[in-house]
Structure formats: C-alpha cells, structure tokens
N, C-alpha and C positions, 0 to 999 in steps of 0.2 A: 528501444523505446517505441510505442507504439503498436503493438502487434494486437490484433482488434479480432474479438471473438473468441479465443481460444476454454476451453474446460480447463479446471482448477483440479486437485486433488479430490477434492469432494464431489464435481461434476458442476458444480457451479458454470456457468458462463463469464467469465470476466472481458471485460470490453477495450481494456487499456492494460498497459505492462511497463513500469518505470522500474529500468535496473540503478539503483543508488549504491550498488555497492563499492567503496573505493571515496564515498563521500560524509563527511562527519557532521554532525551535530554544527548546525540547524538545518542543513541544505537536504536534507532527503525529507524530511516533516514540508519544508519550503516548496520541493520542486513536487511532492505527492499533493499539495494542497493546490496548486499551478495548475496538475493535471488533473483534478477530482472537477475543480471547476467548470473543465473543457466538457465535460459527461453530464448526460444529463439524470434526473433524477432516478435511482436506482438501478444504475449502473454502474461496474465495481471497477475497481481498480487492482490493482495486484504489486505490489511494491515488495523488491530484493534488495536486502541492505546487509554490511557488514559493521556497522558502528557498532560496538558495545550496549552503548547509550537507545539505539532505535527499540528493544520493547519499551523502555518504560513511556519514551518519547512517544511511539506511535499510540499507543492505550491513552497519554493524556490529552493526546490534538484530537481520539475519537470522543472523546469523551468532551471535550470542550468546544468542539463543532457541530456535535451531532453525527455523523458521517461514522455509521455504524462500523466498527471493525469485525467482521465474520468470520475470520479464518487467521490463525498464526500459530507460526511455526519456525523451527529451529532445524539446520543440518548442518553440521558441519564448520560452523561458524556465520553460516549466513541463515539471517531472519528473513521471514518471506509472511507479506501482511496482506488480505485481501479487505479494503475500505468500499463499502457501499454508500454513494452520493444521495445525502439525504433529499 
C-alpha cells in the first residue's frame, strides 16, 4: 500500500496503490474509499482485489460517489480497478 506515482497499463499516472486482495465484501470498497479521500482531486487510485463480488461492488461505490472508475480488469482471478477522486 502506498506506492505513489507509478504508470498503469494504459500509461495513466496513478498516485496510490491499495492491494485488497485476501479481503471480502465490504472491506476493500471501505479501505479504497479511506484511501481516495487521502488524494486529492483527480488523482487515482489503483485497487487489487480478489473477492468475487468486487466488479459489481466497485462499478456501484463509482457510480454512487462520483469517483470516476477508468480502468478495470481481470487476470487471473484478481480484479484490478483504477478510481479517479472526483
């Protein structure tokens, strides 16, 4: 957690990186909303998670906050979400 600055798939900049994987339904939506706060406005976040449940969960916290979701994706069993702080 933490790793500040790094390029995304896309080339994107993302500014934070919370690894949730290992943690279920509601604590990775919870600790990404913790850390989006900490950022200021449009600055993204990058969230790894292996819950099942995290696409539909992460699409409906963007969409209920505002806090764009830009980037998601699938490998393997782990989802990996980039959220821009509105």
């Amino acid at each position: 957690m933490g790793v500040l600055g790094f390029d995304t798939m896309s080339g994107a900049t993302v500014q934070a990186h919370l690894d949730a994987r290992g943690l279920f339904c509601p604590m990775p939506i919870l600790k990404a909303s913790q850390m989006l706060e900490s950022l200021k406005s449009g600055e993204s976040l990058e969230v790894l998670a292996d819950d099942p449940a995290a696409p539909s969960d992460f699409v409906a916290f963007a969409k209920r906050t505002g806090n764009p979701l830009t980037e998601q994706s699938e490998d393997a069993g782990t989802y990996r979400f980039v959220l821009k702080h509105k």
